[in-house]
PDB file of N, CA, C and O in Angstrom:
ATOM      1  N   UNK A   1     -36.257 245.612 137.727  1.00  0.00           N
ATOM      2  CA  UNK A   1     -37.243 245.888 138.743  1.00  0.00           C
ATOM      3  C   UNK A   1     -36.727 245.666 140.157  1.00  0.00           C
ATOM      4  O   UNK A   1     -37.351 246.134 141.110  1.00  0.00           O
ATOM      5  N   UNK A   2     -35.604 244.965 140.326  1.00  0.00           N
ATOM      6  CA  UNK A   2     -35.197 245.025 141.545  1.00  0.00           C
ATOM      7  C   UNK A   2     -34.718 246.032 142.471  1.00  0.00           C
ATOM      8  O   UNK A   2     -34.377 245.959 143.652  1.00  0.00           O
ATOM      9  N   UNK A   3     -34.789 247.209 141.455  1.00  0.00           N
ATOM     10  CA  UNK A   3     -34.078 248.407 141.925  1.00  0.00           C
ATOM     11  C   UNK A   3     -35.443 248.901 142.985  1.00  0.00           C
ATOM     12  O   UNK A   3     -35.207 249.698 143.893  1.00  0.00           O
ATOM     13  N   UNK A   4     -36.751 248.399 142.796  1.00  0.00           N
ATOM     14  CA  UNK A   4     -38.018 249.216 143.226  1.00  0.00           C
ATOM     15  C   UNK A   4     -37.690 248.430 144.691  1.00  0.00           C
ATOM     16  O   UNK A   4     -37.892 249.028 145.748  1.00  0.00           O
ATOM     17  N   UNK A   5     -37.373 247.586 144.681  1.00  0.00           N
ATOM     18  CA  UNK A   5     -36.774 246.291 146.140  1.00  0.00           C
ATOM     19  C   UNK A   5     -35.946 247.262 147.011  1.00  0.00           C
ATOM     20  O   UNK A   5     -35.909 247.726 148.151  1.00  0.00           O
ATOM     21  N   UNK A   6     -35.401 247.296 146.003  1.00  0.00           N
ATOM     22  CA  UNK A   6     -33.964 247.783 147.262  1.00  0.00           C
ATOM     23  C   UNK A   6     -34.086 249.590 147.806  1.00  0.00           C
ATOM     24  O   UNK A   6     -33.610 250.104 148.819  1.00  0.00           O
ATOM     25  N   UNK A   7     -34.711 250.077 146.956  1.00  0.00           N
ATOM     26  CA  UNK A   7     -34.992 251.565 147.494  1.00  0.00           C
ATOM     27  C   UNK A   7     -36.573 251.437 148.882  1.00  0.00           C
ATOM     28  O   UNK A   7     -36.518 252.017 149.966  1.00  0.00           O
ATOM     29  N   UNK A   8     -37.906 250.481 148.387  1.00  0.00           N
ATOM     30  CA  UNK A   8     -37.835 250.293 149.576  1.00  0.00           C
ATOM     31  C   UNK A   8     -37.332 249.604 150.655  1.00  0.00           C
ATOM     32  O   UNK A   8     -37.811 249.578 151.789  1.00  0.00           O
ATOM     33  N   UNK A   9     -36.625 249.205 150.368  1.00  0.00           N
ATOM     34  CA  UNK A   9     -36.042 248.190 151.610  1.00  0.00           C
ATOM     35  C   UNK A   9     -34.436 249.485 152.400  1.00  0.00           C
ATOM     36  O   UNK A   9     -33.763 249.526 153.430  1.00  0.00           O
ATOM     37  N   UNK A  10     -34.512 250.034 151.511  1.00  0.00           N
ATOM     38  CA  UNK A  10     -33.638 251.594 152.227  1.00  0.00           C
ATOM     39  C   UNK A  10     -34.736 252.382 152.729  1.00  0.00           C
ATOM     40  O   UNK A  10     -34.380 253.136 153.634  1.00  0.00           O
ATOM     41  N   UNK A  11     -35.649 252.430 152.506  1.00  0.00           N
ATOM     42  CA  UNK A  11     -36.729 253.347 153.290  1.00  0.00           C
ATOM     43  C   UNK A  11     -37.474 252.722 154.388  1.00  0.00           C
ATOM     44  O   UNK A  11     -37.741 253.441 155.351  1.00  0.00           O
ATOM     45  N   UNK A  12     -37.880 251.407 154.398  1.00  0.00           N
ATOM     46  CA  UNK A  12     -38.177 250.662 155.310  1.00  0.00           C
ATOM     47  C   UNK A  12     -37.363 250.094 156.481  1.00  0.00           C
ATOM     48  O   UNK A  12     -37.807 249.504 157.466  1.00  0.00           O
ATOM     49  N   UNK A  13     -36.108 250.382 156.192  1.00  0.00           N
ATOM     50  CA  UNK A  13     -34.978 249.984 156.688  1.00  0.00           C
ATOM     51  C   UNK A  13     -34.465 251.153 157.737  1.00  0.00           C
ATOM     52  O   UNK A  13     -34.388 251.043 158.961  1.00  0.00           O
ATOM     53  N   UNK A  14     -34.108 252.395 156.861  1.00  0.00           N
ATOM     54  CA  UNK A  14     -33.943 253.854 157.398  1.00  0.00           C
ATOM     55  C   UNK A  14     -35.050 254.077 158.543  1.00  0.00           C
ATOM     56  O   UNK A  14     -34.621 254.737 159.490  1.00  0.00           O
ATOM     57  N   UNK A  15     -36.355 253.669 158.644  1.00  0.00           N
ATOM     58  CA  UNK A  15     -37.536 254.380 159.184  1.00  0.00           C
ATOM     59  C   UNK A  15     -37.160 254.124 160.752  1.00  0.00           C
ATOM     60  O   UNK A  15     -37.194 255.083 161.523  1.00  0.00           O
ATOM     61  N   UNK A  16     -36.746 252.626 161.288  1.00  0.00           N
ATOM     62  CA  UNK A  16     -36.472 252.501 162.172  1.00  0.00           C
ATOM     63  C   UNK A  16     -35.152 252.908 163.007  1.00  0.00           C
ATOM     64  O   UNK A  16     -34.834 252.676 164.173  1.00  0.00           O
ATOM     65  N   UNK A  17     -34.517 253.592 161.982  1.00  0.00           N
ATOM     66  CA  UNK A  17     -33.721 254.109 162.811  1.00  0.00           C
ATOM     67  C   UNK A  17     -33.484 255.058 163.821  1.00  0.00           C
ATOM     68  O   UNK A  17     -32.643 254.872 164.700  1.00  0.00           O
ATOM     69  N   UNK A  18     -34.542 256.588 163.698  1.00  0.00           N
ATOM     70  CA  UNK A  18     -35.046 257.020 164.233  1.00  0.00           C
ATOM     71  C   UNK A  18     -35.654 256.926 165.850  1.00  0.00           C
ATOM     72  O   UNK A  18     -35.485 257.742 166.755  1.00  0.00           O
ATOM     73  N   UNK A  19     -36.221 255.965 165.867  1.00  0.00           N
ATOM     74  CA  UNK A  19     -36.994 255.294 166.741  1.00  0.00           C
ATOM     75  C   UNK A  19     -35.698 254.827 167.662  1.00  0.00           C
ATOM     76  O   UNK A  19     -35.465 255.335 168.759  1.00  0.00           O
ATOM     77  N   UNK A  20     -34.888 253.787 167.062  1.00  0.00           N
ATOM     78  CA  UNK A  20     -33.792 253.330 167.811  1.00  0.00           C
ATOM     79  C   UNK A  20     -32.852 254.086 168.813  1.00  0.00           C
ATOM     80  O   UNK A  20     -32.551 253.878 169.988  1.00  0.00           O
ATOM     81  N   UNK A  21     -32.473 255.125 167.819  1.00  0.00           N
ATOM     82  CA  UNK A  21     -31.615 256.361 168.078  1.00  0.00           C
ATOM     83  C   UNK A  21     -32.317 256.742 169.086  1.00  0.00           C
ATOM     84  O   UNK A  21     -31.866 256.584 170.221  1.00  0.00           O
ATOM     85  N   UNK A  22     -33.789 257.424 168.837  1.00  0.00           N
ATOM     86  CA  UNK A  22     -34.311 258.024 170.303  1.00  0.00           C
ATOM     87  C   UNK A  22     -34.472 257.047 171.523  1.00  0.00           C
ATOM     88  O   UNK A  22     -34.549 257.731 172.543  1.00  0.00           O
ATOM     89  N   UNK A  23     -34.537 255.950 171.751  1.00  0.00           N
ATOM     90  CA  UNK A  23     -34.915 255.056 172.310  1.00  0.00           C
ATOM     91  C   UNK A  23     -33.536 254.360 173.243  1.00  0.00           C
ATOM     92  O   UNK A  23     -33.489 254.062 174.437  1.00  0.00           O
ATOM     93  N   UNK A  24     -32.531 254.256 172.218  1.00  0.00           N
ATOM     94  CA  UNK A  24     -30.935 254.474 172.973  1.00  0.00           C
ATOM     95  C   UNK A  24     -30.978 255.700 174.311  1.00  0.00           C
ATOM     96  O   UNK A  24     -31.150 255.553 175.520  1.00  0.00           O
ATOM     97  N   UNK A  25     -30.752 256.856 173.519  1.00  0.00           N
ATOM     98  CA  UNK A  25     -30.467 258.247 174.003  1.00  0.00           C
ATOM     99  C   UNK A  25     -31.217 258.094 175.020  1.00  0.00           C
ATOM    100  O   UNK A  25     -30.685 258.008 176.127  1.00  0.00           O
ATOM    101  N   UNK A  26     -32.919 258.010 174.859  1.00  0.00           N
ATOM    102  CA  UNK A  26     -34.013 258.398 176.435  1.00  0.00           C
ATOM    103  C   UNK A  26     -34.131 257.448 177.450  1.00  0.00           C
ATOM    104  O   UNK A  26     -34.356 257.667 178.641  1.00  0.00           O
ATOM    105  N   UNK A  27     -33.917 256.090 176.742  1.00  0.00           N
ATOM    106  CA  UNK A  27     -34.142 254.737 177.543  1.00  0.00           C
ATOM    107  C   UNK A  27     -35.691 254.776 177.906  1.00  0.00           C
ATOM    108  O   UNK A  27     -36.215 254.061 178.761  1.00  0.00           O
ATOM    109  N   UNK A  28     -36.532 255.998 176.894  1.00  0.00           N
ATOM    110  CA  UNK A  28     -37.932 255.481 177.198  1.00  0.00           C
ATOM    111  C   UNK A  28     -38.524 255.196 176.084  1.00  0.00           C
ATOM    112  O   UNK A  28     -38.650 255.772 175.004  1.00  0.00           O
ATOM    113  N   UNK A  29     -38.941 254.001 176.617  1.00  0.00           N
ATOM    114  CA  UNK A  29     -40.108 253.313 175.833  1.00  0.00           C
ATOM    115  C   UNK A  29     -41.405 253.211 176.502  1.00  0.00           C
ATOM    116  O   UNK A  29     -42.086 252.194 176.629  1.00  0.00           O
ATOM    117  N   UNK A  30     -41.620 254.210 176.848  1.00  0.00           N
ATOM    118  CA  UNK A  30     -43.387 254.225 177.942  1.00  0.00           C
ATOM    119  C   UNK A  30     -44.357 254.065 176.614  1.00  0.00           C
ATOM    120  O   UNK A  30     -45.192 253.191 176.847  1.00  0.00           O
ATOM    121  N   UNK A  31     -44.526 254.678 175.189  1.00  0.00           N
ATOM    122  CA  UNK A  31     -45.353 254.710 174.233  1.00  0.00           C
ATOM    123  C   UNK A  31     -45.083 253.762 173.487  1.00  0.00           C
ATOM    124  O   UNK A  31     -45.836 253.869 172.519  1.00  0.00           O
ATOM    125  N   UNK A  32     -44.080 252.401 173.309  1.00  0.00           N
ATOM    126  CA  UNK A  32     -43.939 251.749 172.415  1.00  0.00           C
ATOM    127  C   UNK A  32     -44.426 250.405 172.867  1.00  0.00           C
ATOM    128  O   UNK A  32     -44.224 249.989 174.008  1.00  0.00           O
ATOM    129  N   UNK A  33     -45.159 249.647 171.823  1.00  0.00           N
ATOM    130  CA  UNK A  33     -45.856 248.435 172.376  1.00  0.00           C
ATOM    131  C   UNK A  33     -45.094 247.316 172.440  1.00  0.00           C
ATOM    132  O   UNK A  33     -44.541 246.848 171.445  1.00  0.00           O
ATOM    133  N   UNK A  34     -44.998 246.724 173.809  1.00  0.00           N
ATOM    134  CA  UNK A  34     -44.314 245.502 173.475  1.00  0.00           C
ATOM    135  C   UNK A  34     -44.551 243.974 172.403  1.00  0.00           C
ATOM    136  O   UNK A  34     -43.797 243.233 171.773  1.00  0.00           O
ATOM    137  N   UNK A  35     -46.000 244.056 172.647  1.00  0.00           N
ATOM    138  CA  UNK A  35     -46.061 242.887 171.460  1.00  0.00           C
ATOM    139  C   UNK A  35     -46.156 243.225 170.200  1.00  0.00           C
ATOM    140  O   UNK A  35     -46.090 242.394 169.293  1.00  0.00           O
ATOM    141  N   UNK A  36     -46.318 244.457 170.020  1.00  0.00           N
ATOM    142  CA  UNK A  36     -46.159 244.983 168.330  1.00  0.00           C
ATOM    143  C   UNK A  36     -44.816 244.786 168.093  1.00  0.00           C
ATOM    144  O   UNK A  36     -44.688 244.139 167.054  1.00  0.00           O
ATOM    145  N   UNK A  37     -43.877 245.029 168.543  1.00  0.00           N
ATOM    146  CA  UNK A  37     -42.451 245.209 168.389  1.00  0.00           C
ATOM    147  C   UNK A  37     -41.633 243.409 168.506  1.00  0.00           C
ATOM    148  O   UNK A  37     -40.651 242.873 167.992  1.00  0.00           O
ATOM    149  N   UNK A  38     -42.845 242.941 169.596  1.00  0.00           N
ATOM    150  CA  UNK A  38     -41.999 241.347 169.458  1.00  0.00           C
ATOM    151  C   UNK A  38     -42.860 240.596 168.522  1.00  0.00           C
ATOM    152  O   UNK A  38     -42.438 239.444 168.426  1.00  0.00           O
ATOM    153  N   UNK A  39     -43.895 240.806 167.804  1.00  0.00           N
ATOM    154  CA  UNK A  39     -44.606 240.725 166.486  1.00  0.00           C
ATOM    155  C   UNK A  39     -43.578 241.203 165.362  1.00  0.00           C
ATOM    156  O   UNK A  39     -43.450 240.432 164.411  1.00  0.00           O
ATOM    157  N   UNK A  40     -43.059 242.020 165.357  1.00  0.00           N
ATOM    158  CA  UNK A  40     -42.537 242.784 164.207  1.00  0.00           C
ATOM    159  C   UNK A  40     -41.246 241.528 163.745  1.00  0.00           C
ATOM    160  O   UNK A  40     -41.195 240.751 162.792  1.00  0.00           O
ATOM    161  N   UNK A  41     -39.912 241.875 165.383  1.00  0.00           N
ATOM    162  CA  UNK A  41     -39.422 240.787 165.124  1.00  0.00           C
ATOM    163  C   UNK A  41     -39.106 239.733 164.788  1.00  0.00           C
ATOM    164  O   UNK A  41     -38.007 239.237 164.541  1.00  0.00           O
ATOM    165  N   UNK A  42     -39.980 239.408 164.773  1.00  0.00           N
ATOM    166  CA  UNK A  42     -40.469 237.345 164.589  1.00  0.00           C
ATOM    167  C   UNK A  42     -41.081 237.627 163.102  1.00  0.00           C
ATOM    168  O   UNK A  42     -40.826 236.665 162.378  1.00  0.00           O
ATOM    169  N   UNK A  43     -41.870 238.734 162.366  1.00  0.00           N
ATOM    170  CA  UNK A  43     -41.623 238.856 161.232  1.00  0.00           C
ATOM    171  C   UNK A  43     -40.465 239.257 160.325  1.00  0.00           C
ATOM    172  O   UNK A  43     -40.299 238.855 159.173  1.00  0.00           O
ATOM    173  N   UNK A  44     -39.690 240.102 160.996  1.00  0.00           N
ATOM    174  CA  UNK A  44     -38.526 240.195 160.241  1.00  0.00           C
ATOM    175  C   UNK A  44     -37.272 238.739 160.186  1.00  0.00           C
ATOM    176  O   UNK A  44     -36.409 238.358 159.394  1.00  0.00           O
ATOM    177  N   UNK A  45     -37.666 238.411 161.157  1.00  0.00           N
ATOM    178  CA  UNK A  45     -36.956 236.990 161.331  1.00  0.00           C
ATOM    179  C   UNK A  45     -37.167 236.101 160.169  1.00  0.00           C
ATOM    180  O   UNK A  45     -36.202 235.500 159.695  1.00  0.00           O
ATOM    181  N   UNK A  46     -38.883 235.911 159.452  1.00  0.00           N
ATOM    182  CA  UNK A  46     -39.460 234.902 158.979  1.00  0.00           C
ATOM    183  C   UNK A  46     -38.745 235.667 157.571  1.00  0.00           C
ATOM    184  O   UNK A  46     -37.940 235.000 156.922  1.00  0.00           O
ATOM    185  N   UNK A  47     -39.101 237.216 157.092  1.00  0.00           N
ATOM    186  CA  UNK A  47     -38.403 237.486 156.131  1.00  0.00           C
ATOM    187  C   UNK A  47     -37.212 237.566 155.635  1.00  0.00           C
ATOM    188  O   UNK A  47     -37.023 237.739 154.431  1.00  0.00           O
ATOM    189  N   UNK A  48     -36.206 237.442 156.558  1.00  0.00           N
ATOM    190  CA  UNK A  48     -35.199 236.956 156.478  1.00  0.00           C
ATOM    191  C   UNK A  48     -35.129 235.919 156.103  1.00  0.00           C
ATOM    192  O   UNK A  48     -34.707 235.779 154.955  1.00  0.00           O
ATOM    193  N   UNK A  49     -35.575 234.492 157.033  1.00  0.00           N
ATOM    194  CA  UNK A  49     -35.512 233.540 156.122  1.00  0.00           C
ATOM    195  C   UNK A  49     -35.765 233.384 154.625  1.00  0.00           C
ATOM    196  O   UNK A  49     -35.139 232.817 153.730  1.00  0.00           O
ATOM    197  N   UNK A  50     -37.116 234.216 154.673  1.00  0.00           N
ATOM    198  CA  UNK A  50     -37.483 233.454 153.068  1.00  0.00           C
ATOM    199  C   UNK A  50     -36.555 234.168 152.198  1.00  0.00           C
ATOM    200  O   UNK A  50     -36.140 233.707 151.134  1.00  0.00           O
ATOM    201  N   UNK A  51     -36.160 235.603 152.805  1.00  0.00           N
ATOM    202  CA  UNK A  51     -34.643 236.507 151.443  1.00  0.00           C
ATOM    203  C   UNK A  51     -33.564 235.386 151.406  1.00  0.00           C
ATOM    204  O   UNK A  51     -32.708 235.838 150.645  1.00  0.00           O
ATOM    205  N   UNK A  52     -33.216 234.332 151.770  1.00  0.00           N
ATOM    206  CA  UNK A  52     -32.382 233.302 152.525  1.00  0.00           C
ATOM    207  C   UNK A  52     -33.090 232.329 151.473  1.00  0.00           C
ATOM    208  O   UNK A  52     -32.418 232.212 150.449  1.00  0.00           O
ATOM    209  N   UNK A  53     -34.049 231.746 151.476  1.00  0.00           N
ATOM    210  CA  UNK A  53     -34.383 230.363 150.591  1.00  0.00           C
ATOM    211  C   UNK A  53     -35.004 230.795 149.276  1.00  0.00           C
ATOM    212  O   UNK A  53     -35.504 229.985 148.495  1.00  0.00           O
ATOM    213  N   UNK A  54     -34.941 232.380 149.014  1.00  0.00           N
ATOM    214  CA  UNK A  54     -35.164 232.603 147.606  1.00  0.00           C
ATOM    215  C   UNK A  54     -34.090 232.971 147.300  1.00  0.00           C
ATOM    216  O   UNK A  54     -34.002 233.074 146.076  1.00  0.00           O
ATOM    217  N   UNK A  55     -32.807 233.343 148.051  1.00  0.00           N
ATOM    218  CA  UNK A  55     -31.524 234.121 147.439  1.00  0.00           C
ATOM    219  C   UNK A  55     -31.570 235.452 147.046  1.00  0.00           C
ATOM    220  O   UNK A  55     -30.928 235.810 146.058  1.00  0.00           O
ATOM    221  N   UNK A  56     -32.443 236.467 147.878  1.00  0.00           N
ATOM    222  CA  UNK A  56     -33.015 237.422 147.384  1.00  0.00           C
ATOM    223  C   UNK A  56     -32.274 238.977 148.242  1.00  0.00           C
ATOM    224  O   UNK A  56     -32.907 239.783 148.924  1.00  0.00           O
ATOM    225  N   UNK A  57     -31.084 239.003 147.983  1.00  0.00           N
ATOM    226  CA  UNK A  57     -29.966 240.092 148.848  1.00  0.00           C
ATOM    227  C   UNK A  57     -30.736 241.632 149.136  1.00  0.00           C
ATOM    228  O   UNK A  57     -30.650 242.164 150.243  1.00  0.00           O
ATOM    229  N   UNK A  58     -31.444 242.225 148.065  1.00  0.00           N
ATOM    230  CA  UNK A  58     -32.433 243.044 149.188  1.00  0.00           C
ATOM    231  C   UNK A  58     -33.196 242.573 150.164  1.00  0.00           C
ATOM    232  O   UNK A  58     -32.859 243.172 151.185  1.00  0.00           O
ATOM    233  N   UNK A  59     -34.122 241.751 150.415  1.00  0.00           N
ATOM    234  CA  UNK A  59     -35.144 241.273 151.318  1.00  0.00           C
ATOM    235  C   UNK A  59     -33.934 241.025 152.340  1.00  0.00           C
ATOM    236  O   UNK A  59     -33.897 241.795 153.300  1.00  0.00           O
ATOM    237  N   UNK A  60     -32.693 239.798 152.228  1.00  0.00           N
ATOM    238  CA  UNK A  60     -31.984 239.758 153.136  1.00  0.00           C
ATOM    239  C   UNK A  60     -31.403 240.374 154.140  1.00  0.00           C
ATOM    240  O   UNK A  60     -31.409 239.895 155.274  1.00  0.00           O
ATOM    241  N   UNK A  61     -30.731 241.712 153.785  1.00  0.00           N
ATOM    242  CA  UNK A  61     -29.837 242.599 154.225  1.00  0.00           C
ATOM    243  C   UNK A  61     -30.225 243.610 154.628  1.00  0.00           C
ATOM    244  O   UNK A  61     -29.598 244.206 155.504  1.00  0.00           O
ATOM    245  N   UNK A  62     -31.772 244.262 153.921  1.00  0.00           N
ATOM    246  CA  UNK A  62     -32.635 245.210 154.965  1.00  0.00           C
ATOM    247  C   UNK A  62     -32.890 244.830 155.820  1.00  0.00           C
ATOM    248  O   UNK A  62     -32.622 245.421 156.866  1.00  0.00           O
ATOM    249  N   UNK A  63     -33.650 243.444 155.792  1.00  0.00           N
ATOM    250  CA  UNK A  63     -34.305 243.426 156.932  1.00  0.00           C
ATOM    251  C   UNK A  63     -33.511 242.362 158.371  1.00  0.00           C
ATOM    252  O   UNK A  63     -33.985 241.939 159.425  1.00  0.00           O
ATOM    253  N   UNK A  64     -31.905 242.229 157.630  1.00  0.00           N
ATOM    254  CA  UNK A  64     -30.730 241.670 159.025  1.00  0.00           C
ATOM    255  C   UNK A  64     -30.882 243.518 159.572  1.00  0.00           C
ATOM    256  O   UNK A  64     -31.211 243.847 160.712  1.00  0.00           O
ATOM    257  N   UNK A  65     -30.597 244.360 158.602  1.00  0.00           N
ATOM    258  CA  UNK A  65     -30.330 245.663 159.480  1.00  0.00           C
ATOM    259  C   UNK A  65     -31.640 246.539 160.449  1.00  0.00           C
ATOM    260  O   UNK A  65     -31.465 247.271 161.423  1.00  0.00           O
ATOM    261  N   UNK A  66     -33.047 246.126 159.732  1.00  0.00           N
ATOM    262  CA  UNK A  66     -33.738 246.445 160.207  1.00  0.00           C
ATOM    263  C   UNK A  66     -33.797 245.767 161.739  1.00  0.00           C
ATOM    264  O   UNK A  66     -34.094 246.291 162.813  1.00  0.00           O
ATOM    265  N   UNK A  67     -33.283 244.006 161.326  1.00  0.00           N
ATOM    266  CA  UNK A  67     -33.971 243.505 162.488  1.00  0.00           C
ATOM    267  C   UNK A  67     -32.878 243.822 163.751  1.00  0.00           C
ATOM    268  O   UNK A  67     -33.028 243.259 164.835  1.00  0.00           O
ATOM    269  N   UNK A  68     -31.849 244.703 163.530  1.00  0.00           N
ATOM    270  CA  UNK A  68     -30.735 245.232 164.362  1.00  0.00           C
ATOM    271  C   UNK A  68     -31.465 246.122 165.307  1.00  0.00           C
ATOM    272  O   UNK A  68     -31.508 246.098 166.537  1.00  0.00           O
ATOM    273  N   UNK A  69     -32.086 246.994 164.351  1.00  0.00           N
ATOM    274  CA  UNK A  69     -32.738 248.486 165.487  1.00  0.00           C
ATOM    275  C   UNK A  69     -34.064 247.851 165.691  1.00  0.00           C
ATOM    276  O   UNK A  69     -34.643 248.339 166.662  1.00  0.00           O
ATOM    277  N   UNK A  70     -34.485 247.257 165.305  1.00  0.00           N
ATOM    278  CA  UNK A  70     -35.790 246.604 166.227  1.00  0.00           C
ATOM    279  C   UNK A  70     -35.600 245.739 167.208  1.00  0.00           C
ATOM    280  O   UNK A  70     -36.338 246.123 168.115  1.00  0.00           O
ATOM    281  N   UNK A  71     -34.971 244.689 167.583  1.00  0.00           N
ATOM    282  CA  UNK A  71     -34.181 244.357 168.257  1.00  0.00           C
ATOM    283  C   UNK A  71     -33.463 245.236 169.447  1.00  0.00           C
ATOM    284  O   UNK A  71     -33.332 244.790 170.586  1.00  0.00           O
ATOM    285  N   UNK A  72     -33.191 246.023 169.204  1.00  0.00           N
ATOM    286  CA  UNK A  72     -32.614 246.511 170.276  1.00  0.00           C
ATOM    287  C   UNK A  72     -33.516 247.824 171.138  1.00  0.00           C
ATOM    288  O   UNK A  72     -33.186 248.200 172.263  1.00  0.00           O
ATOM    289  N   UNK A  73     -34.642 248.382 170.393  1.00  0.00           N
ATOM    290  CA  UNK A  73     -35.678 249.074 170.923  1.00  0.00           C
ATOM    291  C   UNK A  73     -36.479 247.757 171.821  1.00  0.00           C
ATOM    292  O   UNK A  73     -36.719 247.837 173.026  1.00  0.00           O
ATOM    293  N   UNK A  74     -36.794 246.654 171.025  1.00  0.00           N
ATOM    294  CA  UNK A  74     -37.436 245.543 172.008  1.00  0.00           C
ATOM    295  C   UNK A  74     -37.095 244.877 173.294  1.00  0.00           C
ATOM    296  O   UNK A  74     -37.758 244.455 174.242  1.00  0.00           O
ATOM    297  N   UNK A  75     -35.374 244.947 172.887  1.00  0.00           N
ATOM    298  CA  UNK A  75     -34.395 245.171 174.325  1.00  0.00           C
ATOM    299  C   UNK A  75     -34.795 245.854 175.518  1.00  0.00           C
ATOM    300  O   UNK A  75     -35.049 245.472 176.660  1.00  0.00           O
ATOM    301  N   UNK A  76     -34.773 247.657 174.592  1.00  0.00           N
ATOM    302  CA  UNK A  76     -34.926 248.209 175.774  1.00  0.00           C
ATOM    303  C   UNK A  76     -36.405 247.997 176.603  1.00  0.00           C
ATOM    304  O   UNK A  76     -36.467 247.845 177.823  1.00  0.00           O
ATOM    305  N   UNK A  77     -37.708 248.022 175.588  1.00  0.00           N
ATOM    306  CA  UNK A  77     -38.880 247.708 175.979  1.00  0.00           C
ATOM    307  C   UNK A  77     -39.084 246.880 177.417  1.00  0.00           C
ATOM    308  O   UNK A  77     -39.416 247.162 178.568  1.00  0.00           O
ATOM    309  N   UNK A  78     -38.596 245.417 176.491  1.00  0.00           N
ATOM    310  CA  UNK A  78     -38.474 244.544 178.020  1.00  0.00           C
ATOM    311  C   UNK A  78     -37.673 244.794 179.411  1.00  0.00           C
ATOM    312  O   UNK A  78     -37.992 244.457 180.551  1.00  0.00           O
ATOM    313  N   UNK A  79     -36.635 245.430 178.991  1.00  0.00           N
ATOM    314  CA  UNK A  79     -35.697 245.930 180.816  1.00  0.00           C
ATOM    315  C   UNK A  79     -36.707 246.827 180.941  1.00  0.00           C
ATOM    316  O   UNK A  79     -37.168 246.566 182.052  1.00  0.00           O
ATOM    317  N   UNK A  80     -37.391 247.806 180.444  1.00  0.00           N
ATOM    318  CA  UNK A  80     -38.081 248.505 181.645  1.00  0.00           C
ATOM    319  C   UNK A  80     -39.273 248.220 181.690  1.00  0.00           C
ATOM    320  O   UNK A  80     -39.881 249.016 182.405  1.00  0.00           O
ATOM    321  N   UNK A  81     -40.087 247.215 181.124  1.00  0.00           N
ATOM    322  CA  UNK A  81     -40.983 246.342 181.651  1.00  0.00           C
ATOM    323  C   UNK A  81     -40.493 245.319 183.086  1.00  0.00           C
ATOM    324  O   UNK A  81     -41.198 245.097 184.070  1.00  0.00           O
ATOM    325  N   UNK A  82     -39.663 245.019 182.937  1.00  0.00           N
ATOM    326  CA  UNK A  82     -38.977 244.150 183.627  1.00  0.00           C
ATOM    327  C   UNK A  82     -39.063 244.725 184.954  1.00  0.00           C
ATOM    328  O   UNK A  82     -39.525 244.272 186.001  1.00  0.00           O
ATOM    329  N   UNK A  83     -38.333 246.189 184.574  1.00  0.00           N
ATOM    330  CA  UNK A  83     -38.168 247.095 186.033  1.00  0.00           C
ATOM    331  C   UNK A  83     -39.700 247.897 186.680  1.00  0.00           C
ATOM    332  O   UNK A  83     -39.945 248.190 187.850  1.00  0.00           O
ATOM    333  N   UNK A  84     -40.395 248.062 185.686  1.00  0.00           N
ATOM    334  CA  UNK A  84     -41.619 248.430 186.313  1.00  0.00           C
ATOM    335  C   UNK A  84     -42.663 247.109 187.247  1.00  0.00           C
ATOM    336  O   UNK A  84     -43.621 247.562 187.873  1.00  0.00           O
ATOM    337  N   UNK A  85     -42.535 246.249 187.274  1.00  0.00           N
ATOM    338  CA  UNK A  85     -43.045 245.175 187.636  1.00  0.00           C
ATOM    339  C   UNK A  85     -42.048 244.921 188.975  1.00  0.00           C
ATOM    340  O   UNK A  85     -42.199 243.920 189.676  1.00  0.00           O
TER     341      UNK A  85
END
């Protein structure tokens, strides 16, 4: 059954990439919410841990890669919050 883990955790994983990619390329984030995205973070953070204190290498490794492109869309979020202010 772990196989049902790891295919979503490739689809949940994949989804944000999209987002990232466009978000690199335009440097706009005018439609993306900042506290949804620094919400998201701080959950992928917590799931990480627990893939970490259960030993659980899907939960782990999607969501280090997920928390890569979320992370870095939240990046951009805040510099141009930063700069609109």
């Amino acid at each position: 059954m772990e196989w049902i883990g790891t295919v979503a955790a490739v689809f949940t994983t994949a989804s944000f990439l999209p987002q990232a990619i466009k978000t690199i390329r335009t440097k706009d984030t005018s439609g993306i919410s900042l506290w949804m995205y620094a919400m998201f973070c701080f959950g992928i953070l917590l799931w990480t841990t627990y893939g970490i204190i259960i030993k659980d290498n899907p939960i782990i490794f999607s969501n280090l890669i997920t928390s890569l492109f979320a992370w870095t869309v939240l990046v951009y979020k805040i510099r141009n919050t930063i700069k609109k202010d």
